[in-house]
TORPAKOL-6568 format. One line per 2 residues: their letters; for each residue x, y, z of N, C-alpha, C. Coordinates in pm, whole numbers. Layout:
<nuses>
a) X/Y/Z/X/Y/Z/X/Y/Z  ...
</nuses>
This chain:
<nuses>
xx) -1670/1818/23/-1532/1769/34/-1533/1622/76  -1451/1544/14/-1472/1408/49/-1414/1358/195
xx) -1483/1246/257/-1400/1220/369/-1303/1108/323  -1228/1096/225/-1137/1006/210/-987/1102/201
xx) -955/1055/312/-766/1107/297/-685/1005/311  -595/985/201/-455/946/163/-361/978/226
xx) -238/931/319/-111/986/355/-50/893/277  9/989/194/125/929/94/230/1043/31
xx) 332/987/14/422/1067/-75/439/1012/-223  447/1156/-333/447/1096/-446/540/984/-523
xx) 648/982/-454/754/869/-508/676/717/-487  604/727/-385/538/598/-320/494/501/-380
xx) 572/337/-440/496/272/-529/341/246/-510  311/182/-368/185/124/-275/66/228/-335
xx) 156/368/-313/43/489/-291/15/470/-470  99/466/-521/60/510/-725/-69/405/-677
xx) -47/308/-672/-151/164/-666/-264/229/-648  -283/272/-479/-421/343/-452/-414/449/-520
xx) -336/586/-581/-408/678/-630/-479/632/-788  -418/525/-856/-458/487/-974/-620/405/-920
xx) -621/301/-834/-762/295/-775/-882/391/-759  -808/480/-716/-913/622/-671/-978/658/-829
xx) -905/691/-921/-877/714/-1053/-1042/619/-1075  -962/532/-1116/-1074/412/-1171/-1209/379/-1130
xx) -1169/465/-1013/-1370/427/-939/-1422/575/-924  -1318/681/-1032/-1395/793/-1057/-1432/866/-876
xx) -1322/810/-789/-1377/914/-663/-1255/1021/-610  -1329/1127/-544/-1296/1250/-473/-1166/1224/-353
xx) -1082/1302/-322/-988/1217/-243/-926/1338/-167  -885/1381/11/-770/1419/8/-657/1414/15
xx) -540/1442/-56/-422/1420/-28/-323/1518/79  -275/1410/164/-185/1452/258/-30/1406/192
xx) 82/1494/241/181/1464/207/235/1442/309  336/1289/354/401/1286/446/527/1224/393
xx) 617/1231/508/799/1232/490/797/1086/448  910/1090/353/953/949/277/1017/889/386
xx) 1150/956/486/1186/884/600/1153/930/719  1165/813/866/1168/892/962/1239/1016/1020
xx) 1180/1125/1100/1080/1096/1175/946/1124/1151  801/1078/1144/706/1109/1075/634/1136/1236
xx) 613/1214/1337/521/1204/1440/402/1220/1402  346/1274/1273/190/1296/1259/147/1187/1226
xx) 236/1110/1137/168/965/1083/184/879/1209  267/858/1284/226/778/1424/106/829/1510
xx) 95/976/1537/-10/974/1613/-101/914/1559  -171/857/1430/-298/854/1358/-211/675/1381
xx) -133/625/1334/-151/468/1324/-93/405/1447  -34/475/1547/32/434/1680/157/336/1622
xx) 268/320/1501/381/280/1570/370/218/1374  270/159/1346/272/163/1162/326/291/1088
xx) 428/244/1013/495/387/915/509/320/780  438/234/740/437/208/615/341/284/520
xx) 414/327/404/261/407/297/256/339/199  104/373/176/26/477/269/-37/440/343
xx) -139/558/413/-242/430/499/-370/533/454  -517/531/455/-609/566/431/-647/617/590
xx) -739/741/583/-805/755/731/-944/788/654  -1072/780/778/-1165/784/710/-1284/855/859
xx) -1250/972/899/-1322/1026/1021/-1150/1003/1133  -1222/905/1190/-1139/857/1309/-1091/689/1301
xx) -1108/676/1183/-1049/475/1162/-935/506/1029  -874/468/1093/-697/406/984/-704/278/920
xx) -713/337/796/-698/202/730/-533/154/665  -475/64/703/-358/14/657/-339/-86/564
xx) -219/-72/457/-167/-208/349/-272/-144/281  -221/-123/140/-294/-112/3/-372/-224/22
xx) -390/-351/65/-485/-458/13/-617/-467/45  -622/-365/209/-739/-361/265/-803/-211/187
xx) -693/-125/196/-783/-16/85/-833/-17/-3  -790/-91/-56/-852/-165/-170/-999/-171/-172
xx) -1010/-287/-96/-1125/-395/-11/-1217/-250/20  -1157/-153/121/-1285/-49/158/-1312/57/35
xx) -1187/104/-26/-1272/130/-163/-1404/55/-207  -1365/-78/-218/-1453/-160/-291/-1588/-132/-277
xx) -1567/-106/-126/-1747/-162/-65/-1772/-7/-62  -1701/107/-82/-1760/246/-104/-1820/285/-231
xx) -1724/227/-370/-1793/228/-503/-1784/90/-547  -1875/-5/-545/-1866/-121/-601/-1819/-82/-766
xx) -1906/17/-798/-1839/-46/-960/-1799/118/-1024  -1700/97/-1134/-1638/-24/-1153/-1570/-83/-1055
xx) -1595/-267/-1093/-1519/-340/-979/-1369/-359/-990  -1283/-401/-891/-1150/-454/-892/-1185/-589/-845
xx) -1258/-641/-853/-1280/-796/-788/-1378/-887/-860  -1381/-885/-995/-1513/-929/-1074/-1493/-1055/-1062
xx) -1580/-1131/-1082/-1662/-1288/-1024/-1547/-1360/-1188  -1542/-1315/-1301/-1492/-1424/-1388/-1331/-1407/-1382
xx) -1239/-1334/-1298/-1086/-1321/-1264/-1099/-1357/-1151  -1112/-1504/-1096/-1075/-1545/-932/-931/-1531/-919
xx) -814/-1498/-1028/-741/-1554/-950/-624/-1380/-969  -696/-1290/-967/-660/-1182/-963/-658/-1184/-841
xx) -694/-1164/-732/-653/-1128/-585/-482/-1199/-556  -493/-1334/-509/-347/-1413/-578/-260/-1337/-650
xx) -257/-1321/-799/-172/-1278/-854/-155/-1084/-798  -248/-1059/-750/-188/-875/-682/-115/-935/-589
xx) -112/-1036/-487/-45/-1058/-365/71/-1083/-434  97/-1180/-513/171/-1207/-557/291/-1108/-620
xx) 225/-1042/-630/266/-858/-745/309/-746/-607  206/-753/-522/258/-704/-393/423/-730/-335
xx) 430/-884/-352/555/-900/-311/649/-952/-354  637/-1032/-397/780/-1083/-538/774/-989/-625
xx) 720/-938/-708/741/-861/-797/773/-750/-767  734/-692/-658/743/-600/-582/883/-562/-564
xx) 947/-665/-499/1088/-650/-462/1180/-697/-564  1150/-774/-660/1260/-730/-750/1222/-621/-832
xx) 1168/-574/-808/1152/-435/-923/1196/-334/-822  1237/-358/-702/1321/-232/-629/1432/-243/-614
xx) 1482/-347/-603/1605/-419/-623/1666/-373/-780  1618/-439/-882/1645/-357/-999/1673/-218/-1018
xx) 1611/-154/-1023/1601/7/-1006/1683/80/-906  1642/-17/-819/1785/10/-734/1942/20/-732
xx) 1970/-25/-882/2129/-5/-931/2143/124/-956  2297/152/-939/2351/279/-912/2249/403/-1083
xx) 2205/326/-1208/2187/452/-1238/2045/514/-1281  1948/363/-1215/1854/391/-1165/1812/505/-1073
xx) 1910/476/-928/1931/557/-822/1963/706/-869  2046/713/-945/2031/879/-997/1951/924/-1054
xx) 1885/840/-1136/1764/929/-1192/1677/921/-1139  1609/843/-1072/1520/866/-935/1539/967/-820
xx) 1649/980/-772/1680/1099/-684/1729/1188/-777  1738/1217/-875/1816/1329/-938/1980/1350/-908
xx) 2045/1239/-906/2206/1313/-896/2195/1312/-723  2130/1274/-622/2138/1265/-487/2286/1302/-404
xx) 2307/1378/-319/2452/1430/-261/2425/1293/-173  2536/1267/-108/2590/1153/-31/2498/1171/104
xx) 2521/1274/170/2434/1268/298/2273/1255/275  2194/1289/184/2033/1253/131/2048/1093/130
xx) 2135/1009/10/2116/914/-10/2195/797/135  2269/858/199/2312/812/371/2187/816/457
xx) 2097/877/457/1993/921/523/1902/813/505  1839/815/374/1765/734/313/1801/573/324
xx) 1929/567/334/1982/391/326/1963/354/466  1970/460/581/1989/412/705/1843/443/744
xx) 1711/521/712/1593/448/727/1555/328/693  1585/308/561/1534/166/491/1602/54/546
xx) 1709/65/608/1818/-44/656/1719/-89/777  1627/10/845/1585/6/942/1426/-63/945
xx) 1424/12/848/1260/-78/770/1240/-161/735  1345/-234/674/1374/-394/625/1405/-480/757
xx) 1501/-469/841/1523/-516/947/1654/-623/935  1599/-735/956/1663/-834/911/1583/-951/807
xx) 1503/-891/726/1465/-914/624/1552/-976/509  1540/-1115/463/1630/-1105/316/1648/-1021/202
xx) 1706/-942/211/1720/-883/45/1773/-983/-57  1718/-938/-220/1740/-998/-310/1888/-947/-360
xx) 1982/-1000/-427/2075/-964/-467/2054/-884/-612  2155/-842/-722/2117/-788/-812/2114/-864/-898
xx) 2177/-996/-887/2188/-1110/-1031/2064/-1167/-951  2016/-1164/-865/1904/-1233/-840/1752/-1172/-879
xx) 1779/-1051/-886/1649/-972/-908/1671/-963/-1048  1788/-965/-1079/1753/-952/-1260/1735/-1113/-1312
xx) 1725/-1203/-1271/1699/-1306/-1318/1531/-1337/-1318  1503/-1327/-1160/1384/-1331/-1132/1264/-1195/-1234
xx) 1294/-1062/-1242/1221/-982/-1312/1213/-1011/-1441  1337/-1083/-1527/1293/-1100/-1628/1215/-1228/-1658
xx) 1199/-1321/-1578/1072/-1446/-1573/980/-1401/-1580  960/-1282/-1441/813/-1262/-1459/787/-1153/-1561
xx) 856/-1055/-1623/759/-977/-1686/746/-1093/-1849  835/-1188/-1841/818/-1282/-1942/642/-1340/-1959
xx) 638/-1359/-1838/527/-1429/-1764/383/-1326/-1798  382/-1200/-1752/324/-1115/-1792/257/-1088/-1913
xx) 366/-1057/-1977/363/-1014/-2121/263/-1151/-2178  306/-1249/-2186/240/-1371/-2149/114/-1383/-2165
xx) 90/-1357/-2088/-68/-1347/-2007/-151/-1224/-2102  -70/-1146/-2130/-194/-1027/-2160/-186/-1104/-2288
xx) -109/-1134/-2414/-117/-1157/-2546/-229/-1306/-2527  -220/-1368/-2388/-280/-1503/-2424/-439/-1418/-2376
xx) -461/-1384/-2326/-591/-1340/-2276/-646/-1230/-2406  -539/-1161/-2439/-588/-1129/-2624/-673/-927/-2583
xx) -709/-919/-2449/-802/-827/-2406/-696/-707/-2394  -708/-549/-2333/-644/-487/-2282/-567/-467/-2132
xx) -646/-635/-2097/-569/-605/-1944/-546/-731/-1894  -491/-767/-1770/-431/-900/-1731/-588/-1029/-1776
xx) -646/-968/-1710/-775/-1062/-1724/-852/-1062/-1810  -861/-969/-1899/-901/-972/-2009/-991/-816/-2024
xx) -1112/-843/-2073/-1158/-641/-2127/-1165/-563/-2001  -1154/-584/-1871/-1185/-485/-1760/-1075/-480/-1697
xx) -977/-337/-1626/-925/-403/-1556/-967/-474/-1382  -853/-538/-1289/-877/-564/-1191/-768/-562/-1081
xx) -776/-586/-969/-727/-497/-853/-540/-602/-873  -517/-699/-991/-409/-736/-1041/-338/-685/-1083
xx) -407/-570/-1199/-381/-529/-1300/-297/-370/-1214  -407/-317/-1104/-303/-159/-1015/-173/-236/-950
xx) -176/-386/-877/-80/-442/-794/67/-405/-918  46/-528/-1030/139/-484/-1125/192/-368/-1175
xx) 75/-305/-1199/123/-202/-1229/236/-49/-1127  181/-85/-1022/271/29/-939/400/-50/-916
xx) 467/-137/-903/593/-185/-938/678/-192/-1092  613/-203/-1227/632/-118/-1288/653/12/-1349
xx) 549/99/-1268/570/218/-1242/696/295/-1222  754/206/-1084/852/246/-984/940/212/-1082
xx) 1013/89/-1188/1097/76/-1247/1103/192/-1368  978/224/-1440/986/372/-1543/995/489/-1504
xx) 1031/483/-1350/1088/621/-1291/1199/582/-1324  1293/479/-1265/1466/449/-1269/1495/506/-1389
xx) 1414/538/-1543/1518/605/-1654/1546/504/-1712  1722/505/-1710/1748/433/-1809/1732/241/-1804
xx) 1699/230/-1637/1685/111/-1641/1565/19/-1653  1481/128/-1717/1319/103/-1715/1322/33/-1891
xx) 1462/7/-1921/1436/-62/-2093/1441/-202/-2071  1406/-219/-1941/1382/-389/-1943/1229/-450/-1973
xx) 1119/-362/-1923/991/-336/-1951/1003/-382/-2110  1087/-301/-2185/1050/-311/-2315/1075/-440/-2399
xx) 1124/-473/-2333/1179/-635/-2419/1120/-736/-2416  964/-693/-2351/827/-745/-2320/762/-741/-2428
xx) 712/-819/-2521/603/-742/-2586/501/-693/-2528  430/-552/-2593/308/-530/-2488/315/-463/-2386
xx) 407/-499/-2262/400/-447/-2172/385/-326/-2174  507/-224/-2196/453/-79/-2201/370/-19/-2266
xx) 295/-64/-2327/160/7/-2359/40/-70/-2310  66/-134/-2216/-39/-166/-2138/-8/-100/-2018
xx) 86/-54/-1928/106/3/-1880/94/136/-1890  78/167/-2012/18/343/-2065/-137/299/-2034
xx) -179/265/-2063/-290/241/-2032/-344/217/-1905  -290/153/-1834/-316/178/-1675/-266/291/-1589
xx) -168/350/-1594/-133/482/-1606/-228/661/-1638  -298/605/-1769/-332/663/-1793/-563/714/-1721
xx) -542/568/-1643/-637/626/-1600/-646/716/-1477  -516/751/-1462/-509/877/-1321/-536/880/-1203
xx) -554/1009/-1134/-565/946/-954/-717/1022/-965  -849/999/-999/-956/1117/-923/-937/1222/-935
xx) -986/1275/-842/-989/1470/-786/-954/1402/-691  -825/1497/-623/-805/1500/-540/-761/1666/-476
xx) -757/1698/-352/-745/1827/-275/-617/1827/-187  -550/1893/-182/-470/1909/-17/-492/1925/96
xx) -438/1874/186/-488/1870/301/-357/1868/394  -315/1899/499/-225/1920/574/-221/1783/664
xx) -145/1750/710/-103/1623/862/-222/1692/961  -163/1792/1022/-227/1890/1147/-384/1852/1125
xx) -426/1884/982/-597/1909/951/-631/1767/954  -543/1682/931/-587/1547/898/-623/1452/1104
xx) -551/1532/1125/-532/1467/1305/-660/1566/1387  -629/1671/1363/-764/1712/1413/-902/1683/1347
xx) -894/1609/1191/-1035/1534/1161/-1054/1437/1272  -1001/1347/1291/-1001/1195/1375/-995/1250/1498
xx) -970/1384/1564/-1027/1374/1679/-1150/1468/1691  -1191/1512/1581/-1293/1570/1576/-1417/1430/1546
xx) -1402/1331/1490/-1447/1179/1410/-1495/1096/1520  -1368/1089/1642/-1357/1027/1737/-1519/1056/1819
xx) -1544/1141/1803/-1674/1194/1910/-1834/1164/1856  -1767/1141/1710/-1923/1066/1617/-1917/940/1626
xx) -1843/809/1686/-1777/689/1617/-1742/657/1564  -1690/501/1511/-1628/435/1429/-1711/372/1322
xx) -1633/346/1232/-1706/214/1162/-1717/97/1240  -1846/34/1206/-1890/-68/1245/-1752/-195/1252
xx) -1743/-280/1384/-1629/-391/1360/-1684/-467/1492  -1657/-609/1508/-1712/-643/1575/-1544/-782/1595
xx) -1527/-852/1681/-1442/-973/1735/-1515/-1071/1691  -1518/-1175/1586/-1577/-1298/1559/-1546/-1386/1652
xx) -1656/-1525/1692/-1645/-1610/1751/-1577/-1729/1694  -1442/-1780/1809/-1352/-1889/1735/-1273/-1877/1666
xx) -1197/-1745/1692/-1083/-1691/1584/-974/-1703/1649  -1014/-1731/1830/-888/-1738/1955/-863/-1600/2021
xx) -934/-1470/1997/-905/-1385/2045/-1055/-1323/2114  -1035/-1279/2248/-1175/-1220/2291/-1170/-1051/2270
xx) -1286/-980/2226/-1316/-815/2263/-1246/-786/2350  -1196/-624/2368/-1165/-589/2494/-956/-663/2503
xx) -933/-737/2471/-833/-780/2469/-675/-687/2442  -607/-695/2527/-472/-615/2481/-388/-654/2370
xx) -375/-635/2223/-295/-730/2148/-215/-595/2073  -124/-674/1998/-16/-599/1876/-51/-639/1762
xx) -41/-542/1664/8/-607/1560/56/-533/1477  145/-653/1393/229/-622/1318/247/-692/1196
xx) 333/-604/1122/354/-673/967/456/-814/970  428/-857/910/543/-973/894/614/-988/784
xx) 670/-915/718/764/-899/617/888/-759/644  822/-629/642/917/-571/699/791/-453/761
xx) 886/-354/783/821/-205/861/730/-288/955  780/-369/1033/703/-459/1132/689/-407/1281
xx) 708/-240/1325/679/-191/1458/549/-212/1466  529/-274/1581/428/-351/1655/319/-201/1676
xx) 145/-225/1674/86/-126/1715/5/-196/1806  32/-114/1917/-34/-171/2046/-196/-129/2074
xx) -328/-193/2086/-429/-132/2160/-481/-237/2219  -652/-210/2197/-753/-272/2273/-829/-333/2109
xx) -849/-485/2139/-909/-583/2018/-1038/-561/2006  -1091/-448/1923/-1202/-422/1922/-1308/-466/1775
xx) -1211/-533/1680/-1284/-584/1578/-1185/-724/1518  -1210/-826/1493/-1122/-901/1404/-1260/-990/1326
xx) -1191/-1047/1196/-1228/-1152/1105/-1170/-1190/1032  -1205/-1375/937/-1143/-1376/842/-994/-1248/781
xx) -1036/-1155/728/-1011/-1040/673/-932/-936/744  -1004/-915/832/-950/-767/924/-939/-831/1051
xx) -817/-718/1143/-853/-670/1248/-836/-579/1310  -861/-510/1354/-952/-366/1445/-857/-348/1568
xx) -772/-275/1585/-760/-215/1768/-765/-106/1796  -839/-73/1904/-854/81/1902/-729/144/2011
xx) -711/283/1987/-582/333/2075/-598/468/2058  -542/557/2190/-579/684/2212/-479/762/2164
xx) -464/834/2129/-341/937/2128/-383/1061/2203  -306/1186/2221/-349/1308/2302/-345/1427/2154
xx) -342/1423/2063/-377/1463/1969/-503/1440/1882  -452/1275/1812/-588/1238/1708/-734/1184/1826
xx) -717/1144/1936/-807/1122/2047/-771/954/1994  -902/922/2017/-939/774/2025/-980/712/1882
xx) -869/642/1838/-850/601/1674/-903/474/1643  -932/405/1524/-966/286/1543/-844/234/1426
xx) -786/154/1410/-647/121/1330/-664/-3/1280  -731/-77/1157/-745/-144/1048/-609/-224/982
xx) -621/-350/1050/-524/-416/919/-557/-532/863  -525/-545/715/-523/-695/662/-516/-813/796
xx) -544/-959/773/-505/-1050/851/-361/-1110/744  -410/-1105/599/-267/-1174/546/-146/-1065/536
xx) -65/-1120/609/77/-1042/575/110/-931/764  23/-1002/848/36/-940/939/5/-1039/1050
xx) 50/-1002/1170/68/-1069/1291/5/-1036/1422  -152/-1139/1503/-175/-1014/1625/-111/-1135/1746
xx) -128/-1035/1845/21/-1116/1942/-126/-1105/2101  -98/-1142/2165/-161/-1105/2290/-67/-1072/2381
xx) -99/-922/2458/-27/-859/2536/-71/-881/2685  -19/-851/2805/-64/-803/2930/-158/-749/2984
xx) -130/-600/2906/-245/-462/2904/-231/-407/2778  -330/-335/2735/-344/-233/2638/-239/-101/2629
</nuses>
């Protein structure tokens, strides 16, 4: 049975991203299902105060943000790669796909008849429910308007479409795909759920059948697995160690240190521990719970914030 578990729900754009990853590097996976809104207590015990999906666990270490899952995929099956040496500028354009594209393609889809065919016909109190998590998740975040997201989506899938006919290959970069090619694609995704408002895709050349094609390489094997089974792994994990992480010298932060961190765009609740790994790339705090025990909690450095606290 593999030790890779997923907490994600299937609507989840982030999560399509990683399960289509999993797919492509041909690996074993379990899937956990957790709640689209709050309250999620199993997914806090495991990330202490992060509720964004998905997040990866791996023993007793949380990995957070599709970008770093990515990254530890990577270094579990190098190949096939998502990071090949002749597409430098695929990392960029997924960030890029991560978040501008990202949000107008939810914004879009997000019109009233998108919204029904995505929820199915939704009764008023489901879709009340749902607006007043997300109201909460965004924060005071800018949202895009709807003449704004339809202006902006149709540049870029202009842009897109673009790119694949000029590159001439089956994928953004040309004959392989790369970790650009899942970013794009799970925000497209999310718009060919909306139904009828997914005929903007089409006025692309190309696009949707390149998107069948990324699509079509699937999520792996994957298994079920429960929240409960997933929290008693990591405190069963907790008693073997962590992955290796270490505090680099000259980054401004010492080992041992009390810090937060958090996202800086939205779903930004702060996770409090002890600074037990940072770099370039990552950083590491570890934190106890009375369930998962003693966790180690993984995030990107881009797109996130560490703060220095008092105490742990």
């Amino acid at each position: 049975m593999s030790d890779l578990i997923l907490h994600h729900y299937p609507s989840s754009p982030f999560s399509e991203k990683v399960r289509l990853i999993f797919g492509f590097k041909g690996l074993a996976w379990r899937s956990v299902h957790i709640p689209a809104i709050m309250p999620k207590p199993d997914v806090l015990a495991l990330t202490g105060g992060y509720r964004k999906t998905p997040f990866m666990q791996i023993g007793a270490d949380i990995y957070c943000d599709s970008a770093l899952i990515a990254r530890v995929l990577e270094a579990r099956q190098p190949s096939p790669t998502l990071y090949p040496a002749s597409a430098p500028l695929a990392v960029p354009l997924a960030q890029w796909a991560d978040s501008a594209l990202f949000w107008a393609a939810v914004t879009w889809t997000m019109q009233p008849a998108g919204v029904s065919h995505l929820f199915n016909n939704p009764a008023p109190e489901v879709m009340k429910a749902f607006g007043a998590d997300r109201a909460a998740f965004t924060g005071s975040m800018r949202r895009l308007t709807l003449a704004d997201a339809t202006a902006q989506l149709g540049s870029y899938l202009g842009s897109l479409a673009a790119q694949l006919q000029q590159q001439g290959g089956p994928w953004l970069f040309g004959g392989t795909p790369t970790i650009a090619d899942f970013s794009v694609a799970h925000a497209l995704w999310f718009i060919r759920r909306g139904g009828p408002v997914a005929e903007i895709i089409g006025r692309h050349a190309g696009l949707n059948e390149w998107l069948d094609r990324v699509l079509a390489i699937g999520h792996g094997r994957s298994e079920p697995m429960s929240s409960a089974e997933a929290i008693a792994v990591a405190a069963a994990g907790a008693a073997g160690g962590h992955a290796f992480c270490e505090v680099g010298a000259g980054l401004g932060f010492e080992p041992g240190q009390a810090v937060t961190v958090a996202a800086t765009d939205y779903g930004s609740d702060p996770v409090a521990g002890t600074l037990v790994g940072l770099s370039a790339d990552e950083v590491v705090v570890r934190r106890t719970d009375e369930r998962a025990g003693t966790v180690h909690v993984h995030f990107p450095r881009i797109g996130f914030q560490i703060k220095k606290e008092q105490s742990a």
